[in-house]
C-alpha positions as CSV (number, residue, x, y, z in Angstrom):
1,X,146.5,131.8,92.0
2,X,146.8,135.2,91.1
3,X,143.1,135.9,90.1
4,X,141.7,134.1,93.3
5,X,144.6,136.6,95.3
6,X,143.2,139.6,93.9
7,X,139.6,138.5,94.4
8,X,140.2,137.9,97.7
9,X,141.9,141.5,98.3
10,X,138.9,142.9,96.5
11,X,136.5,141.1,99.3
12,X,138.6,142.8,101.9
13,X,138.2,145.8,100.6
14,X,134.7,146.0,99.9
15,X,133.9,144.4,103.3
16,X,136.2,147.2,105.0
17,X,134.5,149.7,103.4
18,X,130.7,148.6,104.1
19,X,132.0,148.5,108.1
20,X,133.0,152.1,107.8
21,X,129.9,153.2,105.9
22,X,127.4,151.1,108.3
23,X,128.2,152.4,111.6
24,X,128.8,156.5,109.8
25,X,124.9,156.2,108.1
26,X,123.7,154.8,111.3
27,X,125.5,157.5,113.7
28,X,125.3,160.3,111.5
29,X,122.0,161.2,113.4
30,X,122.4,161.0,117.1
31,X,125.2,163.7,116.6
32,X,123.0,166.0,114.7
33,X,120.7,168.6,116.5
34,X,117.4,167.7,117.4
35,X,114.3,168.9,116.4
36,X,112.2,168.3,118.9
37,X,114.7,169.2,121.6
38,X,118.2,170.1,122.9
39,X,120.4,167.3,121.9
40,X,123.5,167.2,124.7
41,X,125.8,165.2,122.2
42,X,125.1,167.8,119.4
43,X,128.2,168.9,117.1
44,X,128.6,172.3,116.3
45,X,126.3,173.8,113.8
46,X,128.8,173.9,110.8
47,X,129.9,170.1,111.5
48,X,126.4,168.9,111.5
49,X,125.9,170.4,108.0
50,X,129.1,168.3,106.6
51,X,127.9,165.6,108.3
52,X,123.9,166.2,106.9
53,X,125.4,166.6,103.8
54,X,127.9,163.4,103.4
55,X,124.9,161.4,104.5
56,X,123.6,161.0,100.9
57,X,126.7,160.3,99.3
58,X,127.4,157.7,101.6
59,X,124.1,156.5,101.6
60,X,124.1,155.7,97.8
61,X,127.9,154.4,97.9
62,X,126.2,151.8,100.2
63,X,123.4,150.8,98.2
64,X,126.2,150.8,94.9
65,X,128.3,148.7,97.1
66,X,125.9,146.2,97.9
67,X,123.8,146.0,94.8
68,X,127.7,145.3,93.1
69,X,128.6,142.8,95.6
70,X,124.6,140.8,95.0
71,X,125.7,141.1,90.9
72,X,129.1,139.8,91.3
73,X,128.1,137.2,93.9
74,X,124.6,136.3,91.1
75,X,127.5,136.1,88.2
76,X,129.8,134.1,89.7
77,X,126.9,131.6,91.6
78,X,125.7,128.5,90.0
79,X,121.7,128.1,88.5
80,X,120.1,127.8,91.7
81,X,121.8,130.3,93.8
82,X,121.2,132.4,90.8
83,X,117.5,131.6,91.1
84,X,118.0,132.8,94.4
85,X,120.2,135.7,94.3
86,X,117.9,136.9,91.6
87,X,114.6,137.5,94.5
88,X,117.0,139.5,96.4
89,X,118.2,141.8,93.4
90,X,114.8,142.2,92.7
91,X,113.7,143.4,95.9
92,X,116.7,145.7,96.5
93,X,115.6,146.8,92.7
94,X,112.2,147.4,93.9
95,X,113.1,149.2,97.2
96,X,115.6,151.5,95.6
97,X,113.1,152.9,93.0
98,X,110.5,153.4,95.3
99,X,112.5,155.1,97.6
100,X,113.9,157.2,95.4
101,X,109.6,158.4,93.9
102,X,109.1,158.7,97.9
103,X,111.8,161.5,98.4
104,X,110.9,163.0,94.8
105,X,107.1,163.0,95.5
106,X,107.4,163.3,99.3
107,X,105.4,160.6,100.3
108,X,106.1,158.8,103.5
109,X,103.6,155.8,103.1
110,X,105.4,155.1,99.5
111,X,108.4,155.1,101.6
112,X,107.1,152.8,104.4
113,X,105.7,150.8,101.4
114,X,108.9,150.5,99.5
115,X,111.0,149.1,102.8
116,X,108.6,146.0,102.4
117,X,109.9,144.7,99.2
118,X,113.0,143.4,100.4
119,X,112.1,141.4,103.0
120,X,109.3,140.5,101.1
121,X,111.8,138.5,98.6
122,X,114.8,137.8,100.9
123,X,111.8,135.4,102.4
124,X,111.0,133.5,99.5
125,X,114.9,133.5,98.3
126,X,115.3,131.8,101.9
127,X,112.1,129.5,102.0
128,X,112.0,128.7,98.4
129,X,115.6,128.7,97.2
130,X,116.9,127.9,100.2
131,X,119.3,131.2,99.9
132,X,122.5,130.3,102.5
133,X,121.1,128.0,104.2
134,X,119.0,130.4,106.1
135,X,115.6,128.8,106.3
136,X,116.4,126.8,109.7
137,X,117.0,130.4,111.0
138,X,113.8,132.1,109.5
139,X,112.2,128.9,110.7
140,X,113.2,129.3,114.2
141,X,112.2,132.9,113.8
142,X,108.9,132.1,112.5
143,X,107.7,129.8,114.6
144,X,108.9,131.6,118.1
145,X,108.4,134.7,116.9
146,X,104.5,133.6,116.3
147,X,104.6,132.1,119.8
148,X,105.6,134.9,121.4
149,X,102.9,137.1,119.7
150,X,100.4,134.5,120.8
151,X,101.7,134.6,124.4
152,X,101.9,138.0,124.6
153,X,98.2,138.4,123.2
154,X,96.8,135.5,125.5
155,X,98.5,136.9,128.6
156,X,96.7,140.3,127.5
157,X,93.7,139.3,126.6
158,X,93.4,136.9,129.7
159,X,94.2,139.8,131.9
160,X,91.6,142.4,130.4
161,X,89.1,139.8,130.6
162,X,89.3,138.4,134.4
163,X,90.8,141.8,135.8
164,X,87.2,142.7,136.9
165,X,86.0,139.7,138.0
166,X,89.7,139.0,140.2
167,X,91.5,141.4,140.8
168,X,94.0,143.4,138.2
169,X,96.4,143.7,140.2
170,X,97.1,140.2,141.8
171,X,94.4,137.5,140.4
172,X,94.3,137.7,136.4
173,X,97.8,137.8,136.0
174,X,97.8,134.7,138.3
175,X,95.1,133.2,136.1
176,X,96.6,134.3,133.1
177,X,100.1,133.3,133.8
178,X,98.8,129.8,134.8
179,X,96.4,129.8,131.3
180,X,99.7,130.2,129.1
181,X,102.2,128.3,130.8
182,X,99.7,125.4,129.8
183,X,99.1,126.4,126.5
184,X,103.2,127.2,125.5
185,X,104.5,123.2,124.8
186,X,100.8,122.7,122.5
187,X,101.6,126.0,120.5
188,X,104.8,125.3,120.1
189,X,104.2,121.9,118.7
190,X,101.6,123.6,116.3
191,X,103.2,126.4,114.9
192,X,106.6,124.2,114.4
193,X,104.7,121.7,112.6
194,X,103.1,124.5,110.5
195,X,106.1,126.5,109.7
196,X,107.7,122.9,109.1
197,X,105.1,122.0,106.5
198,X,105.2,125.5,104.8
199,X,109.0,125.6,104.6
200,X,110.0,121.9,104.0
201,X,106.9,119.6,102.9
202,X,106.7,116.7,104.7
203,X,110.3,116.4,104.2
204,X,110.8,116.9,108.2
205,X,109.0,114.9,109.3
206,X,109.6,111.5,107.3
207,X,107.3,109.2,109.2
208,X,104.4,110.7,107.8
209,X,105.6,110.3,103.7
210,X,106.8,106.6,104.8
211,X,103.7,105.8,106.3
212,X,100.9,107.0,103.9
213,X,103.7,105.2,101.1
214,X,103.5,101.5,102.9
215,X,99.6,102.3,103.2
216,X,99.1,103.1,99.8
217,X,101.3,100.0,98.6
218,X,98.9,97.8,100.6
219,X,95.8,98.8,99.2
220,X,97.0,97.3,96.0
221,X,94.8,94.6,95.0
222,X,95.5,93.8,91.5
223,X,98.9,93.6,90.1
224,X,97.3,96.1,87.2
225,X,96.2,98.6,90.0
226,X,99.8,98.4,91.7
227,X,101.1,99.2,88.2
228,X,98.3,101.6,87.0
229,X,97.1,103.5,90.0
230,X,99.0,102.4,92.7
231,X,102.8,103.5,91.8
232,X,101.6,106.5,89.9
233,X,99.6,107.7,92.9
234,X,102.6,106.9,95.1
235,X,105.0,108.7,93.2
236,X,102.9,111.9,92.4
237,X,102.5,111.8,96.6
238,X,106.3,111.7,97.2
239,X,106.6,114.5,95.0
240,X,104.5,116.9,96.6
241,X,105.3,115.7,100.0
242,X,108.7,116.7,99.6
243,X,108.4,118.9,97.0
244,X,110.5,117.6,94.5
245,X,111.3,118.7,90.7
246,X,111.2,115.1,89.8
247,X,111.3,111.3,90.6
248,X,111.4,108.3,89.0
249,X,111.2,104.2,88.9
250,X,113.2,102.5,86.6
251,X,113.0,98.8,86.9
252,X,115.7,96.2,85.9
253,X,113.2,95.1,83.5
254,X,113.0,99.0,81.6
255,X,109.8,99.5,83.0
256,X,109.6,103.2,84.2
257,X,107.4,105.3,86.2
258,X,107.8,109.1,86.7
259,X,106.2,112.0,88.2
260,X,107.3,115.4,87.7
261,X,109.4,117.2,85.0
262,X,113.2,115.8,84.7
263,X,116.0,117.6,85.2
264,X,119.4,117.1,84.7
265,X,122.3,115.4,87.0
266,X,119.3,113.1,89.2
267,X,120.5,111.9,92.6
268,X,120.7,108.1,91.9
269,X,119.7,105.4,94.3
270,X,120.2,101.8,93.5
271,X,117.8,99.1,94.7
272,X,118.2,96.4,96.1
273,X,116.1,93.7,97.9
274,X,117.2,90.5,99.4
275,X,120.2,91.3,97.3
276,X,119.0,91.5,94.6
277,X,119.0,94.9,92.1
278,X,115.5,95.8,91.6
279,X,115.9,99.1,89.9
280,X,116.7,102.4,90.4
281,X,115.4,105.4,92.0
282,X,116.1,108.8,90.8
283,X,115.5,112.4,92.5
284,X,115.9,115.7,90.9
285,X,115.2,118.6,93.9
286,X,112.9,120.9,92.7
287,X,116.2,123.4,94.2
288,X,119.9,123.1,95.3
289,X,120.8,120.0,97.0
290,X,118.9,117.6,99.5
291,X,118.8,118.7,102.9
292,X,119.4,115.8,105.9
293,X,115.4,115.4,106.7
294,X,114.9,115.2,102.9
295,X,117.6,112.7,102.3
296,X,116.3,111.1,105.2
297,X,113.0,110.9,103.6
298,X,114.4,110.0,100.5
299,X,115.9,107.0,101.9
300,X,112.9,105.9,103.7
301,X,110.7,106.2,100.4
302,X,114.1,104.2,98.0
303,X,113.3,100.9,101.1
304,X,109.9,101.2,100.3
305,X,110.1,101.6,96.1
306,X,112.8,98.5,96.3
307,X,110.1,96.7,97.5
308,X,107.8,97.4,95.3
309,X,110.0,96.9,92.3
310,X,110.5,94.1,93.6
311,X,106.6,92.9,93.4
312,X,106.5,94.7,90.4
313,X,109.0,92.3,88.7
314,X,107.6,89.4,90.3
315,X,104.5,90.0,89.2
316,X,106.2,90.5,85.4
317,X,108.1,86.8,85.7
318,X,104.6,85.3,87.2
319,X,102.9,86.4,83.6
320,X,105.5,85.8,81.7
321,X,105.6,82.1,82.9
322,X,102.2,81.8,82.6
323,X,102.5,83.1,79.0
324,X,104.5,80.2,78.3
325,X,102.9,77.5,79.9
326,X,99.7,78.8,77.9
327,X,102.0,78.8,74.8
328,X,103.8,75.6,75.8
329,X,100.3,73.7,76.8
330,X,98.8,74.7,73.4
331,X,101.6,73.8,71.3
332,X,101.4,70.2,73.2
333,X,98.3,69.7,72.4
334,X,98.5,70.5,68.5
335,X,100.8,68.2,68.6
336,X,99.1,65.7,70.3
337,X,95.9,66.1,67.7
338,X,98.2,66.3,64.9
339,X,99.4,62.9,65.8
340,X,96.3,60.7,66.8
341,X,94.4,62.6,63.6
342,X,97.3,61.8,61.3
343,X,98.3,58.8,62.7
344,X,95.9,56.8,65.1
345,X,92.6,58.3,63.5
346,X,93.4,57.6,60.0
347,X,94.5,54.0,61.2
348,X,91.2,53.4,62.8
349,X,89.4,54.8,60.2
350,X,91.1,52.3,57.6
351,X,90.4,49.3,60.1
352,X,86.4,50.3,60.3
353,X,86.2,50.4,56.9
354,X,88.3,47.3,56.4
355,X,86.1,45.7,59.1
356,X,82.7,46.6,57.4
357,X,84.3,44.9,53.8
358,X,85.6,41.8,55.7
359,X,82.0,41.3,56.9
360,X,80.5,41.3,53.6
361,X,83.1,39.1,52.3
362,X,82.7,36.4,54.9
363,X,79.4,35.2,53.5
364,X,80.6,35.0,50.0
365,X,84.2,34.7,49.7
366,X,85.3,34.0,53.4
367,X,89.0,33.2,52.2
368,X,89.4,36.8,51.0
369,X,87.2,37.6,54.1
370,X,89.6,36.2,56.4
371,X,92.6,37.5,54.7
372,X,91.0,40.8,55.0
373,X,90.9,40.2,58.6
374,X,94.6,39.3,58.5
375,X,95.7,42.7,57.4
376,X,93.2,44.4,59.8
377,X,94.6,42.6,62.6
378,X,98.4,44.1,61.4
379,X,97.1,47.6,61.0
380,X,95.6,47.3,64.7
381,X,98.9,46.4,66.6
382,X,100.5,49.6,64.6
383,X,97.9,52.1,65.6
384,X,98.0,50.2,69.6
385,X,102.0,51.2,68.6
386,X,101.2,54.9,67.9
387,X,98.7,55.0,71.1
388,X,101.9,53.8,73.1
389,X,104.4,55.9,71.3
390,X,102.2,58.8,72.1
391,X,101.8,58.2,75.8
392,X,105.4,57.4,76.2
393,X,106.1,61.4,75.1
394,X,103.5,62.3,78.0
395,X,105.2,60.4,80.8
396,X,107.9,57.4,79.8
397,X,106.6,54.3,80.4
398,X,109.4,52.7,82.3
399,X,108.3,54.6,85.2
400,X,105.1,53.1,85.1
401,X,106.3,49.6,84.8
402,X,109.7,49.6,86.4
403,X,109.5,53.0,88.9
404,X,112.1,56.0,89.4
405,X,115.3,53.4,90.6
406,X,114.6,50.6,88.0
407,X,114.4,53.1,85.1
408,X,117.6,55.1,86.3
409,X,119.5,51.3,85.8
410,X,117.6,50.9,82.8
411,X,118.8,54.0,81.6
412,X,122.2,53.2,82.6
413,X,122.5,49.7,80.9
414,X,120.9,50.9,77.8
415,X,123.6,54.3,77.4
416,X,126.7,52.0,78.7
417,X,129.1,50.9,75.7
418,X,132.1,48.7,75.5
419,X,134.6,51.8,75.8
420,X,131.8,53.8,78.5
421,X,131.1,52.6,81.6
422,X,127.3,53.8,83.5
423,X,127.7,53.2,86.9
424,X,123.6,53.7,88.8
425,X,123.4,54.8,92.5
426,X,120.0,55.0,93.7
427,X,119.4,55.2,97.5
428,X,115.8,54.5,99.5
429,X,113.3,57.5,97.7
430,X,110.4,56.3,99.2
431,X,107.3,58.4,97.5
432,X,108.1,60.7,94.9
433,X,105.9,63.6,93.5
434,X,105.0,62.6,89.8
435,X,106.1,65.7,88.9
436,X,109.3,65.5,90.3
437,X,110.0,61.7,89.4
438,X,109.4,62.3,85.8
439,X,111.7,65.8,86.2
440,X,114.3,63.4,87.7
441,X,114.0,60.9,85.0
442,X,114.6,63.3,82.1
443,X,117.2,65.5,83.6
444,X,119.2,62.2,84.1
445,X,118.8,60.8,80.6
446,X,119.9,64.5,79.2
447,X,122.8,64.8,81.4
448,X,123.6,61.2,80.4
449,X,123.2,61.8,77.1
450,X,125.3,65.1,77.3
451,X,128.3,63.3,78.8
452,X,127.9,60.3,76.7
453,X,127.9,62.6,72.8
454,X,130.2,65.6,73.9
455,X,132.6,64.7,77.3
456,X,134.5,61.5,75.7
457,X,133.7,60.4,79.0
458,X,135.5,56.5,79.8
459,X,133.0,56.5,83.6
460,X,129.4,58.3,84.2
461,X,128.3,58.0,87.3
462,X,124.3,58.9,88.5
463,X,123.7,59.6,92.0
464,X,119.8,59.9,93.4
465,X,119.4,61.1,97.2
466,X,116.8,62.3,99.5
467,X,117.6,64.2,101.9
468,X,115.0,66.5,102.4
469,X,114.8,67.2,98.5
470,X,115.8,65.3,95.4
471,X,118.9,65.2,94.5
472,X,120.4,63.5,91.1
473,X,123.9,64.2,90.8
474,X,125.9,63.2,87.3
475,X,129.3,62.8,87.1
476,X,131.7,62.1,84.4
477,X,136.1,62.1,84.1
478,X,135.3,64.1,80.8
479,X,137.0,66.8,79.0
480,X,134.6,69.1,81.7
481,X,132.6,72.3,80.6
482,X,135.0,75.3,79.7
483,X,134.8,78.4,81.7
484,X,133.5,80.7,78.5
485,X,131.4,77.6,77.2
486,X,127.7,78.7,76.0
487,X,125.1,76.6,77.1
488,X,123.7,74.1,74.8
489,X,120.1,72.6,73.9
490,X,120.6,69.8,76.3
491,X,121.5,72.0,79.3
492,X,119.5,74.6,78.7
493,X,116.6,72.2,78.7
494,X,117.4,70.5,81.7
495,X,117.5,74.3,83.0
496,X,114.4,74.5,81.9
497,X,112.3,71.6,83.8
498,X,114.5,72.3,87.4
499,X,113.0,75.9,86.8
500,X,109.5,74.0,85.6
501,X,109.5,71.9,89.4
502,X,111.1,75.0,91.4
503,X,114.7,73.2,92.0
504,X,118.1,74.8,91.1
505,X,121.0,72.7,89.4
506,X,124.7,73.5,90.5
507,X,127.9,73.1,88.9
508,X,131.0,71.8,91.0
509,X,134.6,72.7,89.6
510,X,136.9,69.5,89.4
511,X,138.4,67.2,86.7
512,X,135.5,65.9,84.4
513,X,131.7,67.4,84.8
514,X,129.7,67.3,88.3
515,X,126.2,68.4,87.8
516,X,123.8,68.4,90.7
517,X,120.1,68.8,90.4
518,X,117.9,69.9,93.5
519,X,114.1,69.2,93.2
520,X,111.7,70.1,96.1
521,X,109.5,67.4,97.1
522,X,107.0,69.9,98.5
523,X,105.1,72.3,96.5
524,X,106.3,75.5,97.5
């Protein structure tokens, strides 16, 4: 408290003394005699020497004054006001020496010269740095200070043109008048626009970085350009537009995409879409803080990059499923060789061969012929076994012969015990994607055989429905599924085929174990 109390005196003090030394080295000469004439507010001859003479001094304490007050306020500022408090030291640097050569080697244009510097870098402190906030005032300055040189030149020009033609005095300033008052609302929109896009980017006006952002997001074709050209592009865009340091994509997946160098301390944005986190946007300024057209702008471009993500994860779950129905289709079919080469073939190649020696026994020795035929006929009805025990992997057979509701009361008579009752609901399905029936089948016979190996269950109960989708509820007055319970083979396979048909499954709370599966009956 007592360091901030002193500061705060020492601010007093040192603005108190730049009032008195502003007005004094402002006044000093209207009071001293002119040059070029009698001066009626002239002091006496000896006073205007003190006074010529003090000017210097008081000059310089000035300059001290404010150069200590810029290094005091550049110590005590944080990196970017430094960045910015550092242009205006150097031009008041730059000013001072040159100056100080103009009075040594008496040269007025150095002088004139030297008086440039600071303004010079007080502008890029303000436009660049964005040095107190000043840039809405040197861009209010800009743009009607460039209007009213344009007016001014148009209303002068106009007039020298048309004076001979009508009239100096009355007609071209008519004219003229009339010409600008037409062209002041277009300039003005021109020049704010310019001074806009000069200061702040396209950061002012964010419809223009939103709209070339949705129209470079459609012209995606490929999900490899959106990732490779597309995003890149966009990001690289949204930088310049609104001249950021750096910005960056990061998906819930890990993916990333930048542009720009990174900083530290990014703005984060979270993403969402339809609810769901997508990813995460993140904005480093390229200086200070965010102003409200670039936050707007900002905001505008995090709507569009959630939706994006959002195809960009999409488009990662659409190959990864296809990688493993590829990997899942292939391994099916090894499978399926392996067994009708090792099983069926090999039978079938014993029976031909055991069918070419029964032939040339029958002339000779029919007896061992037809004995030969005996076994042949045995090793036939195994491999028409195998044939069968391979189709009934494919699809189960009882579907086939007995349909969706006569294999669900199959199902249930053959899991039902003396201790275990399976009660079998099965309401009108009417006709049932194949798909779907034999994703209804399975997940019933797993959650069956779930309830029947790990619940202790006395009563299982299957329910099927249709009411506008599938719906094959289980039910069982188990020991239920525990709260922190991992999910096991079983479940985690019937997860697996509701995923494979599009449906969802859903747990209810309550004594024992409800699980409801929901298959579409529509390909969505």
């Amino acid at each position: 408290m007592a360091s901030g109390a002193r500061r705060q005196r020492r601010r007093r003090h040192g603005r108190t003394l730049s009032w008195a030394i502003t007005p004094y080295d402002r006044l000093d000469g209207p009071v001293l005699d002119a040059t070029i004439g009698p001066n009626p507010v002239a002091v006496p001859v000896a006073t205007s020497r003190l006074v010529d003479l003090a000017s210097g001094p008081v000059l310089l304490a000035g300059v001290a004054l404010a150069v200590a007050s810029l290094v005091l306020r550049w110590r005590r500022a944080d990196p970017d006001r430094r960045r910015a408090l550092a242009w205006v030291l150097y031009g008041v640097g730059v000013s001072v020496v040159w100056t100080g050569l103009a009075i040594l080697l008496d040269a007025t244009a150095l002088s004139a010269v030297s008086m440039a510097a600071l303004p010079v870098c007080f502008l890029v402190a303000v436009t660049r740095h964005r040095l107190w906030d000043l840039q809405i005032v040197v861009r209010r300055s800009l743009v009607y200070g460039g209007l009213t040189a344009i007016v001014a030149a148009a209303y002068a020009g106009i007039v020298g043109l048309l004076g001979g033609a009508v009239g100096a005095s009355t007609g071209a300033p008519i004219v003229a008048t009339a010409v600008v008052a037409m062209l002041v609302l277009p300039l003005h929109h021109v020049l704010r626009r310019t001074v806009n896009r000069v200061i702040h980017g396209q950061a002012e006006d964010p419809l223009v970085t939103t709209t070339a952002l949705g129209r470079r997001l459609g012209s995606a074709v490929t999900p490899d350009q959106l990732t490779t050209v597309v995003l890149p592009e966009i990001l690289d865009g949204v930088v310049r537009a609104l001249r950021l340091r750096h910005l960056s994509l990061v998906m819930t997946d890990g993916a990333t995409f930048s542009s720009g160098v990174a900083g530290a301390d990014p703005l984060e944005l979270p993403l969402r879409h339809a609810g769901r986190p997508v990813g995460t946007l993140r904005v480093v300024p390229a200086r200070g803080g965010l102003t409200r057209a670039e936050r707007r702008a900002v905001d505008d471009v995090a709507a569009h990059a959630a939706v994006a993500a959002h195809g960009v994860l999409l488009m990662g779950e659409l190959q990864r499923e296809r990688e493993r129905v590829v990997v899942a289709r292939e391994e099916e079919r090894r499978r399926l060789r392996r067994e009708l080469h090792d099983g069926v073939g090999t039978a079938l190649a014993a029976a031909r061969l055991q069918a070419e020696s029964a032939r040339d026994l029958m002339t000779e020795h029919p007896r061992e012929g037809l004995a030969l035929l005996d076994r042949l006929t045995v090793a036939l009805r195994d491999a028409v076994h195998d044939v069968r025990a391979v189709t009934r992997k494919l699809r189960p057979a009882t579907l086939d012969e007995l349909g969706l509701a006569g294999a669900l009361r199959e199902l249930g008579a053959r899991s039902a015990s003396a201790g275990r009752a399976v009660e079998v609901d099965v309401g009108e399905l009417g006709e049932v994607p194949a798909a779907v029936e034999v994703a209804a089948y399975l997940v019933a016979a797993e959650l069956v055989t779930n309830a029947c190996r790990h619940s202790g269950a006395s009563r299982i109960a299957v329910s099927v429905r249709r009411d506008g989708e599938l719906r094959v509820r289980v039910t069982d007055d188990g020991c239920g599924i525990g709260p922190g319970a991992e999910p096991g083979v079983g479940l985690a396979s019937v997860r697996r085929r509701v995923d494979e048909v599009g449906g969802r499954m859903v747990h209810h709370d309550g004594p024992g174990t409800t699980l409801e599966v929901r298959l579409p009956l529509e390909s969505r």
